[in-house]
N, C-alpha and C positions, 0 to 999 in steps of 0.2 A: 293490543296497543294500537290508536290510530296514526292513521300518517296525518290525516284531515284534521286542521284543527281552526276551522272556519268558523267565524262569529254565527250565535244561535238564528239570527235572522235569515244568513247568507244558507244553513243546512236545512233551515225550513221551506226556503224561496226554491232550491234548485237540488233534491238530493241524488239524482241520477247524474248532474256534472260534478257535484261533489266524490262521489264512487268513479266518477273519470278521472280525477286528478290523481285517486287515492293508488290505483290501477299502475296509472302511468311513470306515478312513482317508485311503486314497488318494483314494477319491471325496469325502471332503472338502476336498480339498485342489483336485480339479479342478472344482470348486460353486464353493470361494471365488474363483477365478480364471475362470468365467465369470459373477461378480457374482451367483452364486446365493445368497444367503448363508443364508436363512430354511433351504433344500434343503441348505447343508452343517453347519448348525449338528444337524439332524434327523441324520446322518449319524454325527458328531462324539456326540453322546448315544447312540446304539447302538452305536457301538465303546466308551463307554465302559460301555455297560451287559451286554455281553459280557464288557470286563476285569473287571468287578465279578465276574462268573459263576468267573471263570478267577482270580480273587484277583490280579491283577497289578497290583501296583502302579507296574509301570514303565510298563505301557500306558496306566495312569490320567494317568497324569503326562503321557505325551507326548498325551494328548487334552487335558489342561489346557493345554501349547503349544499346538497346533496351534488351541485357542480363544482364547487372549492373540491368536494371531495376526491372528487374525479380526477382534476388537475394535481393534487397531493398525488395520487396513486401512482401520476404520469409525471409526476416531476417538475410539474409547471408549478413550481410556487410561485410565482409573482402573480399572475393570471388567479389562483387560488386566493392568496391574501386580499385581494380586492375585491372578488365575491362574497368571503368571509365577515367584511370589513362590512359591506352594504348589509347581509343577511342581518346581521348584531344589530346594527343601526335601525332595523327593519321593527327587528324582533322585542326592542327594548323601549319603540315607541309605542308598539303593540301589546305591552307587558305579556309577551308570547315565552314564560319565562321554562315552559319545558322544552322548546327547541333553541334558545340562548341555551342553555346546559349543553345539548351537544353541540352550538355553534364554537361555544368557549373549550370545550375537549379537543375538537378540530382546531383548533387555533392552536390548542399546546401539544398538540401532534405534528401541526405547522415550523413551530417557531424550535422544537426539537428536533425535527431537520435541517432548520438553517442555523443550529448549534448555538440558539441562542435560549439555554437553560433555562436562566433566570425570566424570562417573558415568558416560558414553556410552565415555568412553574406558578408564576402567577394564572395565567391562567386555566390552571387547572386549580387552586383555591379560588378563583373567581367562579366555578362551576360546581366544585364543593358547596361555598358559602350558600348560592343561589337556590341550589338543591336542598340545603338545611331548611333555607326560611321557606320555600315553599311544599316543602314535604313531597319531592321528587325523589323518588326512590329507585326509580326504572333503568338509570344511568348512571349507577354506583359504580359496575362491574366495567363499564367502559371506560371510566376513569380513573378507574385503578390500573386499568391496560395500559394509558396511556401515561399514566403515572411511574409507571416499569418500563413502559420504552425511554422515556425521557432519563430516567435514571441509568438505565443501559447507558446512552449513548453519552451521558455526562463521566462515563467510568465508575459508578456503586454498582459493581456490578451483584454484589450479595443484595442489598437491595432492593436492586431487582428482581429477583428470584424470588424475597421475598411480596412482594406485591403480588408475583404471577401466584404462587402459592397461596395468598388469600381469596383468591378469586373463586363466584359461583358458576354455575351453568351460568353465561347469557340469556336476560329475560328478555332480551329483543329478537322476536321472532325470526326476521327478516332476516337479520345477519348475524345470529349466535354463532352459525359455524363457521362463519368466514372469521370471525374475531376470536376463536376459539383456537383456529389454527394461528391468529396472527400471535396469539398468546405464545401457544408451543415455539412457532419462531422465538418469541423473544427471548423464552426459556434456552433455547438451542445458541441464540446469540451471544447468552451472560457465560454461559457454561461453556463455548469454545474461549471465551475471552480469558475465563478466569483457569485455563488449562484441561479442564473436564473433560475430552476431548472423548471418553466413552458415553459418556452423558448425553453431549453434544449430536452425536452420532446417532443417538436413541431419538432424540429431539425430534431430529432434522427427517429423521425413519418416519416417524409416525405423522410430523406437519406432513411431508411428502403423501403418505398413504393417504391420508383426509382430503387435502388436494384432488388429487385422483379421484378419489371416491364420489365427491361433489364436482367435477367438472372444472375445477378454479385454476385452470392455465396460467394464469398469471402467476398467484403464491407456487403453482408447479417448478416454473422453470426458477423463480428465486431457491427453493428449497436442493433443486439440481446442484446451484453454483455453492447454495451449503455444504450439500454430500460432500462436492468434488474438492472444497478447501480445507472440511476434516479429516476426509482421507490423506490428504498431503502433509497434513501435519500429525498423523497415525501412519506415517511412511506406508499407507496400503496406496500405492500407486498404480497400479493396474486398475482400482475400484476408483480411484480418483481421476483418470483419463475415461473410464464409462462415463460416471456421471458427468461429467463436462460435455463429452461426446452429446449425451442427453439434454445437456441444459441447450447447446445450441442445436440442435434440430427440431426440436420445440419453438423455442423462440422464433428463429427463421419461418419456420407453419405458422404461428401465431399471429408475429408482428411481422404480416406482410409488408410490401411498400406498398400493395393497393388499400390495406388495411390503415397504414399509416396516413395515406392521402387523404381517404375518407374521413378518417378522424380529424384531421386538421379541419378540413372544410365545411365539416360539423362544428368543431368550437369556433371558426371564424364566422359561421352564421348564427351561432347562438350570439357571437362577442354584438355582431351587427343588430339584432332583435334587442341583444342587453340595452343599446346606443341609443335606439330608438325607442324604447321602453322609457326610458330617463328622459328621452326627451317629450315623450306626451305627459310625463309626470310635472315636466318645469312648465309646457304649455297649460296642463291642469290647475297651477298654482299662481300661473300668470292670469288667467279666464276667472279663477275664482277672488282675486285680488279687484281687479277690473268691475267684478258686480261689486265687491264690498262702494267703491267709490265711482259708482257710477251718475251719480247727481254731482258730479263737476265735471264739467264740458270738459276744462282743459285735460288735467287729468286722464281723460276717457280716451280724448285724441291721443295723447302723448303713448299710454296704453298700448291702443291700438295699432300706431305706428311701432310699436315695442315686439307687438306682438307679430304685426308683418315681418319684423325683422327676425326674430328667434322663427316663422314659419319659415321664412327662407332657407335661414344658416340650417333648419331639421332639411330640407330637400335637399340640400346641398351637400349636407355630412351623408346624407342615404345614400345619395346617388357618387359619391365618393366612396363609401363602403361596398358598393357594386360594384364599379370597377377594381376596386382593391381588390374583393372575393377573385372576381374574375382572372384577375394577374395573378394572384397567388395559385390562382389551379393551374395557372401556368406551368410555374415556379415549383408547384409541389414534386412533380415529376420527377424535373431532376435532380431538387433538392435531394429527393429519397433516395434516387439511384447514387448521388453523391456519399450520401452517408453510409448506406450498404456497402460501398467500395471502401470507405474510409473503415466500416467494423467490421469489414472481411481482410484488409490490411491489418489492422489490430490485432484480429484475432489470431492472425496467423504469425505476428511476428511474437506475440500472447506467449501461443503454440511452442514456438520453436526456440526462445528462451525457455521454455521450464522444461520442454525435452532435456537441452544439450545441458541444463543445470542440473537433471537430474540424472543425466547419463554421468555428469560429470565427478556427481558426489559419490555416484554406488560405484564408482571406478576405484576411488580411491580406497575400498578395503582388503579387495584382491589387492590392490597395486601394495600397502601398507605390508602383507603378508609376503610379497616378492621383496621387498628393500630390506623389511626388520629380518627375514634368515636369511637372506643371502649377506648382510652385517653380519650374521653370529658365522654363518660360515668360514667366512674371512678370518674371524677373532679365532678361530679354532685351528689354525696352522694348517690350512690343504695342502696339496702336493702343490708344484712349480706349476704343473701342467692343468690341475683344479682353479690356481688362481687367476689364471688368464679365462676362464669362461666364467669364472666368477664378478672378476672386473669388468668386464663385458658387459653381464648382467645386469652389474649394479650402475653402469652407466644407462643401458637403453631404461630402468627404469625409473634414474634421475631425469631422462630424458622425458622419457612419457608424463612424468609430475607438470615440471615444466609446461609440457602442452597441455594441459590440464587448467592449470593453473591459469595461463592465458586464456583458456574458452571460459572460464569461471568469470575473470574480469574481464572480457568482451560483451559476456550477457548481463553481467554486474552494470557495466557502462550503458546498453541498450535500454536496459530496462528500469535507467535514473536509481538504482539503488546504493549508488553513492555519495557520498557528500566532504562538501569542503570544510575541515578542519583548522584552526591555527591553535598553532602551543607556538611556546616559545623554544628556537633550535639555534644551536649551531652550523649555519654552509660550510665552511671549515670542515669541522668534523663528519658533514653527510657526506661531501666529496672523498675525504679522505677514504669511510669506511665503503665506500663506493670503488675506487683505486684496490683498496686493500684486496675486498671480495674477488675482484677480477684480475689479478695479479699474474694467478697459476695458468689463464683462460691466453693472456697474453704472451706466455712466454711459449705455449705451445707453439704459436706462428714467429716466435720472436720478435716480441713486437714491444716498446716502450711505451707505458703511460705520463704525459707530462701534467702537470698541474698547474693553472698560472692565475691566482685568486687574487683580485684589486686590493689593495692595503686600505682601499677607503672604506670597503665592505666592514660593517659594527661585526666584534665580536657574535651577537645573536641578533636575532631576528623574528619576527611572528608570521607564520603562515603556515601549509602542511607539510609537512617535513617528510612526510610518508610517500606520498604522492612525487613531491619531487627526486627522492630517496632512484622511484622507480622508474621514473623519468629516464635519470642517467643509469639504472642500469641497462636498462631498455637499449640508450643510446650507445655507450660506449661496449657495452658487447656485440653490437649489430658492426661499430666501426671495427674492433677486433676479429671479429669471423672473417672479414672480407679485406684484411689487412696483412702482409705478409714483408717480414723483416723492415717494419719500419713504425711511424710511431701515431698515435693516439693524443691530443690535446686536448685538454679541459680548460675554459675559460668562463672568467667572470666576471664584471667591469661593467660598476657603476655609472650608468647615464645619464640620472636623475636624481637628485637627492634635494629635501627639506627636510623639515625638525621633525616627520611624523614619520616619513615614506621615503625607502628606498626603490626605484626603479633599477633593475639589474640585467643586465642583458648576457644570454650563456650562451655559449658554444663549443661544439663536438667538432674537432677538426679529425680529420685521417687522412694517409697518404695510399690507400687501398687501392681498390679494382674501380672504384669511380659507377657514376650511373648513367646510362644512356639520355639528353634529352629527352626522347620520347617517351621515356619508362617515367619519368621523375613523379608526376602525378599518382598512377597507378600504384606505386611501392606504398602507398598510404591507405589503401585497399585491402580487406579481409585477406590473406591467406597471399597474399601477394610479392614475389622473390625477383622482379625482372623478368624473370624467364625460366622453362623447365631444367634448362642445363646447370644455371646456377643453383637451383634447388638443388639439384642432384649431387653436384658438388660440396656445395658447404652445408648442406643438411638445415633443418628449422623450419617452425611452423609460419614464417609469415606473418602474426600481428604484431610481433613485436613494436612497428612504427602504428600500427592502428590505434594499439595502448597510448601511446605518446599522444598521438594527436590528439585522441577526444580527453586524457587526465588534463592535457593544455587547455581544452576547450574548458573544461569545468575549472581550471585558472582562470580564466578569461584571458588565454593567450593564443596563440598562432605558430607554428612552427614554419619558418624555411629551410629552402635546401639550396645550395650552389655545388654542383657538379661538371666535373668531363673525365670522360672514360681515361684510365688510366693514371692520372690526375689526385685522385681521392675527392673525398665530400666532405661539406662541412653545415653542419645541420648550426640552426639559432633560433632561441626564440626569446620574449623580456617577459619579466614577472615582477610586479610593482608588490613589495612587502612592507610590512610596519614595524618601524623600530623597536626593539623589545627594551626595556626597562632595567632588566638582568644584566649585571655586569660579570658578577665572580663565577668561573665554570662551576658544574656540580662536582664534588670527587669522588674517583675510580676506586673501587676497590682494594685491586691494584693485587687479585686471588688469581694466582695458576689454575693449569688443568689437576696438579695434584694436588691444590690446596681443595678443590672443589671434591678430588677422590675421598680426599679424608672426609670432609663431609658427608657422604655419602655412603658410606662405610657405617655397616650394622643399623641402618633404620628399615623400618616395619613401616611398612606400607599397605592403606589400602588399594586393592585394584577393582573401580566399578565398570564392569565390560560383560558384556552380552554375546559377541564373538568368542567363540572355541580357539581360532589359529590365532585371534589379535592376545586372548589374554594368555597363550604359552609363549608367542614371542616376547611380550612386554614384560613376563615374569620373567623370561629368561634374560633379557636387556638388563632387568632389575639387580637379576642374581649377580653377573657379570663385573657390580659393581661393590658387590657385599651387602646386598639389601637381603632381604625379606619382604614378602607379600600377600597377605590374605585376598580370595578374589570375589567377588560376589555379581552375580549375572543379572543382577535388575536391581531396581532404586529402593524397590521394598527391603530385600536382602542390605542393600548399603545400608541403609537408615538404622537397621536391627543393629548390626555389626558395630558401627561406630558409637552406636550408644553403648553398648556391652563392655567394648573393647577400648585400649591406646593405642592409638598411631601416630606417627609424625609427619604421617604426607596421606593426604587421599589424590589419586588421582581420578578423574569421573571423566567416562564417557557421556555424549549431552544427546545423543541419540539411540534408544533402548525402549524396549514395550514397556507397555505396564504405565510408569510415569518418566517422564526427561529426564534427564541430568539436572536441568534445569530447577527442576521441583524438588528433587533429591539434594541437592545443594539447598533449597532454600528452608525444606525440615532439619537437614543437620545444623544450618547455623540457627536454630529457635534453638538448642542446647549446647551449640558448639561454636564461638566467633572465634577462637583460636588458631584453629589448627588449619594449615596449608592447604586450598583445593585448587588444583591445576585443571581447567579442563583438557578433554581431549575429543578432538573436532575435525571431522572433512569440510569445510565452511560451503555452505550450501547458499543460492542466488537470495533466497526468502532468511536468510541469520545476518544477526546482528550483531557483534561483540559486545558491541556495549550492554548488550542485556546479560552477558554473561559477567561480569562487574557487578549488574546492577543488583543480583540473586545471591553475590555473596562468592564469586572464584579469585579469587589473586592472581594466576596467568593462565595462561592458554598457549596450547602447543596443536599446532595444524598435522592432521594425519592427511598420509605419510610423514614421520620427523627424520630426521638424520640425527642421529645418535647422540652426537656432540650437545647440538641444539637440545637434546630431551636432557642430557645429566646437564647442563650451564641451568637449562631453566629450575631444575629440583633441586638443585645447591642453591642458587641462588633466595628461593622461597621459604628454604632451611635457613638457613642463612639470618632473610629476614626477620623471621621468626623468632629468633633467638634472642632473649632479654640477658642486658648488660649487666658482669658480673659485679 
């Protein structure tokens, strides 16, 4: 296949600069694919400064591609769509209609990263169609590639796969392997999407190998950051810290800043030759207008004077785009050293969320195996002298939850994986059930909760109920540790009110130990108590107020404090809600703990768990209550099981080899919508609950549970379950 596709006169007249351009091309083409780009863009400018020599304007054009492409690979879509935009324009006056086909592919590879399908898809039947009438057959396989990214990223992800599966060798010499591997990528991208995550794996192995093999740094270090997110989500973490480890030490060798600089200064000398280029083309069309009408005087002057003027404005724009180059290499320096600081800042705060997220999650099944027996022990009658190292026990490990659970939502919060909710709730009833939790916590230091809720406040309300749930717990345990024989106030008192929007303004009053002025700031700081002695003293990890601050912030609220030692503190902040609609409460059940025993009594359970200690404490939790339970140690075994068998509860574990809880839940309801599935979850920085809803679970219970919390929730889904007699 040629690159050269110069009119027969222009290949007859010069074919030694013809084999320059063709040359020049190709090595830009093998530049951008071993990440050379500054070395193809220099490439790319002397092929085109040969077609200029050779007047060709089809070879300008396909140097215009082949720079859109450049800027696609680098992310500069804007910069790209307007080379794209010229080359077409070029190409369509030229009836140049075999490189329109790839200009129109490049376009739907374009407009499928700026997520805009529908343009992606047209034109990739604009290069279809183009290809039928003129019997191009050479750029089928490329547009079928790109036909399957587009569908990727539009979500089919089958699709996709199948496209990539129609696909022949690449009969484009230059770049089969490069597009060969971009294939297996997209193959490795459907198939982590669609959960394949061994498939994925295989993918991501073999793009990687190929990579390597040809030299192509670039698809290398993409296929690295592959490895390292399928491994993460195939719990092999140890192989997903290599590969990361790998994807940046590469990239950093790669994409130098001296590499980066260069390249900028290379497309900003190409952008300046593009400027000027254009402008001997309008001076070309002004010169050739001028002979059309040169037998009128006036005319000729006005011309003329036309043409002084457009000479000027080209010196002027040139000599403006050389200072500009000039500044910018100023500029580039530090720009780069800027952005290097900013994605070595990234990376390391990157880093140190998926650490403490992942230290935080594999903590929890040791810690689940310390809480669930030391419960059964308890339940089994020890000696006097057994249950005091027992309660012990099971406090330092309610303890450690707790801290857990706070680094869980401090990297939750760093790393924006939260979001603001509104249902409709009761303040009323969150304060109260907030009072309530914390009742036993207050009497230890003797200390009173008071409640003091504005009568104007509506029955309900719209906003996150959750969020501010934890707010005050947040608050009012921090004022009770540090409070002794005296009392606790909760307030709430409308500030602002119209027909849509209530402004409410709350406060945490206490009569405690108070806070130094000069601490008052810092207490809002990670890990932060005052001082070592009051650590040491009342015990606690410190975010407690960190939490507060930033779930305020994702309110869009502010908290204060007013303080003096010895005095107590009183924390406040306002939260503007929407009137809810809802007048009648919902109604309670109004079910004991033994109406909930009865229920629970003689039902057959499945247990899907992968743990040896989790599935004998769980079975024994189970027993305890009169149940039964079959257990099955992977999703395949669930699957088998609950087709075979009846149950009236599954419970599922949502992380297990083989396939997820996830996927195991979403085969048993293709024959099962009926039957109760609870999952059961360490909630990890990268999980979502809603996707656990969204697969077909009725509830979820967070490991470690406390006992209570596990039988309320399996009564309760019995329960629901139950059609009226």
């Amino acid at each position: 296949m040629l690159l050269c596709t110069c009119s027969l006169e222009a290949q007859q007249a010069n074919p030694v600069l013809i084999d320059s351009i063709a040359k020049s091309y190709q090595r830009a083409i093998s530049l951008k694919h071993l990440a050379k780009y500054d070395q193809a863009i220099a490439q790319l400018q002397k092929g085109l400064d040969l077609s200029d020599k050779l007047s060709s304007k089809e070879q300008v054009a396909y140097g215009y591609y082949l720079f859109a492409g450049l800027n696609i690979e680098r992310g500069n879509y804007k910069e790209a769509s307007e080379y794209l935009l010229e080359a077409e324009h070029m190409q369509e006056d030229h009836e140049d209609y075999e490189k329109l086909v790839l200009t129109k592919t490049a376009n739907a590879n374009l407009q499928t990263l700026l997520g805009n399908y529908t343009a992606a898809q047209q034109s990739i039947q604009e290069a279809q169609t183009i290809a039928q009438e003129h019997r191009i057959s050479d750029y089928n396989d490329r547009i079928l590639l790109y036909e399957a990214r587009m569908k990727l990223k539009a979500g089919n992800y089958e699709e996709a796969i199948l496209k990539i599966n129609q696909l022949l060798p690449f009969s484009d010499l230059l770049e089969k392997n490069f597009l060969q591997i971009k294939a297996i990528a997209t193959l490795c991208d459907a198939n982590t999407a669609m959960g394949n995550y061994t498939e994925a794996l295989l993918n991501a192995k073999e793009a990687h190998r190929l990579s390597m093999v040809y030299n192509y740094s670039g698809i290398e270090i993409a296929t690295l950051k592959k490895l390292s997110d399928i491994s993460i989500r195939r719990a092999e973490y140890q192989d997903a810290f290599t590969f990361l480890e790998q994807h940046h030490q590469l990239k950093d060798s790669t994409l130098t800043d001296r590499k980066i600089a260069s390249e900028i200064l290379a497309r900003q000398k190409f952008d300046a030759t593009y400027a000027e280029r254009r402008m001997a083309e309008m001076e070309k069309d002004e010169l050739e207008r001028i002979q059309e009408y040169k037998n009128t005087k006036i005319y000729s002057l006005l011309s003329s004077a036309l043409l002084i003027i457009i000479s000027l404005l080209a010196i002027s724009l040139y000599r403006n785009n050389q200072i500009k180059i000039k500044t910018n290499a100023l500029l580039v320096k530090k720009n780069s050293e800027l952005q290097t600081a900013k994605e070595n800042a990234e990376r390391a705060m990157d880093a140190k969320a998926q650490f403490l997220s992942t230290v935080s999650h594999e903590l929890r099944t040791p810690l689940y195996a310390v809480t669930g027996l030391t419960h059964l022990l308890l339940e089994e009658n020890p000696g006097e002298h057994q249950k005091e190292h027992l309660t012990s026990l099971k406090f330092s490990g309610e303890y450690l939850l707790a801290f857990i659970n706070d680094i869980l939502q401090i990297n939750k919060i760093d790393a924006k994986r939260l979001t603001v909710k509104n249902d409709d709730f009761s303040l009323e009833k969150i304060l109260n059930d907030v009072v309530s939790s914390l009742n036993n916590t207050a009497k230890e230091n003797n200390n009173i909760i008071i409640l003091d809720i504005d009568e104007d406040i509506p029955t309900y309300l719209i906003g996150d109920s959750l969020k501010l749930s934890q707010i005050f717990i947040n608050l009012v345990g921090n004022a009770l540790k540090f409070t002794k024989d005296g009392e606790v106030r909760i307030t709430a008192k409308v500030i602002h009110q119209n027909d849509k929007n209530y402004s409410i303004r709350f406060g945490v009053k206490d009569t405690g130990i108070g806070i130094p002025e000069d601490m008052q700031e810092a207490i809002f700081d990670s890990f932060a108590q005052g001082s070592v002695q009051i650590n040491r003293k009342y015990g606690g990890t410190g975010l407690g107020l960190t939490i507060v601050k930033s779930l305020l912030t994702l309110l869009n609220s502010e908290i204060s404090l007013k303080s003096k030692v010895g005095k107590g503190s009183t924390f406040s902040f306002d939260i503007t809600f929407k009137r809810s609609k809802r007048i009648q409460p919902v109604k309670q059940s109004g079910l004991t703990a033994s109406d909930f025993d009865k229920v629970l009594n003689k039902l057959h359970v499945l247990l899907v768990e992968d743990n040896k200690i989790n599935q004998m404490i769980t079975k024994k939790m189970l027993a305890k209550k009169g149940m039964t339970c079959e257990i099955a140690g992977d999703g395949y075994k669930a699957i088998e099981l609950a087709k075979e068998n009846q149950y009236d509860l599954i419970l599922m574990d949502i992380h297990m080899p083989g396939i997820s809880g996830l996927t195991t839940t979403e085969e048993i309801r293709k024959f099962d919508s009926l039957i109760p599935i609870i999952a059961l979850t360490a909630i990890s920085l990268d999980e979502n609950t809603d996707d656990f809803f969204e697969v077909g679970c009725d509830d979820i219970v967070t490991k470690p549970f406390k006992p209570e919390v596990f039988y309320e929730k399996i009564s309760k889904n019995i329960l629901k379950n139950l059609k009226p007699i």
